[in-house]
C-alpha positions as a Python dict, from the first residue, in 0.01 Angstrom:
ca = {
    (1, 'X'): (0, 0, 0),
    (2, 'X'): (104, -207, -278),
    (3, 'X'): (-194, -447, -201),
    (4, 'X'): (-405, -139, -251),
    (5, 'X'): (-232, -52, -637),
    (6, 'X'): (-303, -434, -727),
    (7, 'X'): (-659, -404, -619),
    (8, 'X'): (-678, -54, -795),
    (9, 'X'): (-555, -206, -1122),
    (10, 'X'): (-753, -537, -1124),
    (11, 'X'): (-1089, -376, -1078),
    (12, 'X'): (-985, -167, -1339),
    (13, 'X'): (-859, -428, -1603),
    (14, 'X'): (-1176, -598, -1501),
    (15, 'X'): (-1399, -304, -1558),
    (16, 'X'): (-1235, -250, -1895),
    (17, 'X'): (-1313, -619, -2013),
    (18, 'X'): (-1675, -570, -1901),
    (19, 'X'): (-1694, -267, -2112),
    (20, 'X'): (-1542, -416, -2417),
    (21, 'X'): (-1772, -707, -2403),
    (22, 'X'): (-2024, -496, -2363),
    (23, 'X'): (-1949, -343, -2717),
    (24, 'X'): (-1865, -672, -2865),
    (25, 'X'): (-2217, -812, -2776),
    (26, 'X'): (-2388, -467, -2903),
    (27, 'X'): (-2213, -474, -3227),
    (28, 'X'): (-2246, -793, -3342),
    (29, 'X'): (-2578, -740, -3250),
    (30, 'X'): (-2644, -433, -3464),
    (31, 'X'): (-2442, -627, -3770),
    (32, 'X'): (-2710, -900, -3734),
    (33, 'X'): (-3022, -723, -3727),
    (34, 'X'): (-2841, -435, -4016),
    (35, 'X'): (-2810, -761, -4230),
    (36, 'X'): (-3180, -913, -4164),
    (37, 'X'): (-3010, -1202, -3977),
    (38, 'X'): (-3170, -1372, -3737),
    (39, 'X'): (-3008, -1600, -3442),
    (40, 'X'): (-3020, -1881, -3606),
    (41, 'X'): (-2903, -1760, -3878),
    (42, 'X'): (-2660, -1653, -3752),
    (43, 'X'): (-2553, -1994, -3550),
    (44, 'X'): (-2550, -2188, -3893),
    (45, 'X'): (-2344, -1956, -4065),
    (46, 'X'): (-2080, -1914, -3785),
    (47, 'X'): (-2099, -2257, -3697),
    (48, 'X'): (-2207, -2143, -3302),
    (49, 'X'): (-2479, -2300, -3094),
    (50, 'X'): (-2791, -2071, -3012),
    (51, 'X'): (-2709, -2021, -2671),
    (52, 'X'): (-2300, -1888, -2755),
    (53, 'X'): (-2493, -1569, -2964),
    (54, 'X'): (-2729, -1541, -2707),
    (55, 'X'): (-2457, -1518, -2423),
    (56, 'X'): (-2256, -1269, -2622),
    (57, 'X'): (-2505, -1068, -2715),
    (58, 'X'): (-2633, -1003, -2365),
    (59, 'X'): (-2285, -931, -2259),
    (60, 'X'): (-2330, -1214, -2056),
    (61, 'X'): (-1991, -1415, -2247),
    (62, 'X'): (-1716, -1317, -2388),
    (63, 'X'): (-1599, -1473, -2728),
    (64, 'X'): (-1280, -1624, -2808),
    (65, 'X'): (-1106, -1554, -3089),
    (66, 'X'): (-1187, -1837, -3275),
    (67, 'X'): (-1544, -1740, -3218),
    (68, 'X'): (-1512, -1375, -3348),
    (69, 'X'): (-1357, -1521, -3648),
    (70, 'X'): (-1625, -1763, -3709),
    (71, 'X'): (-1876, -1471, -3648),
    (72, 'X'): (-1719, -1199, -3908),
    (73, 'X'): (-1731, -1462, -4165),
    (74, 'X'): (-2063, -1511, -4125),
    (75, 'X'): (-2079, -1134, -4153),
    (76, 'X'): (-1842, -1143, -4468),
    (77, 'X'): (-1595, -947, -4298),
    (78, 'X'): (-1260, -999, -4156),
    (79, 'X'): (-1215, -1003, -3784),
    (80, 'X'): (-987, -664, -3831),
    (81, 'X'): (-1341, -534, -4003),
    (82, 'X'): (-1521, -661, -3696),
    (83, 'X'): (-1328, -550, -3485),
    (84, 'X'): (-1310, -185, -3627),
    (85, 'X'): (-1670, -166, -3610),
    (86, 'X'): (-1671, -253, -3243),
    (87, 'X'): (-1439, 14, -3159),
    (88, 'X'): (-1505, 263, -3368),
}
């Protein structure tokens, strides 16, 4: 029975992470294309190779801090801005 609980919450933690990656990728996503920014652009601003932005933005990866930090700078945001956006 207790088995069952810890199987119960991991899918759900695991559900929840796919979901906010999900929204991560989207958003960042919509902030690029809002500001006319292509990926490359983006990947020289945020100092991220071509394939990172591609991952995250097909939900396919998600990014470290570090790499959300490096991404709302290239926004000219703060990660709290970013990340306000995302879960708004």
């Amino acid at each position: 029975m207790v088995f069952d609980v810890f199987l119960t919450n991991a899918s759900f933690r695991t559900d929840t992470h796919a979901m906010e990656t999900k929204m991560i990728g989207e958003a960042i996503r919509q902030l690029r294309l809002a500001q006319n920014m292509t990926q490359q652009d983006l990947m020289d601003r945020a100092h991220l190779t071509r394939s990172q932005i591609h991952y995250i933005e097909k939900n396919k990866r998600t990014p470290r801090k570090q790499t959300l930090e490096n991404i709302s700078a290239a926004f000219g945001m703060s990660l709290f801005e970013l990340l306000s956006y995302v879960f708004q």
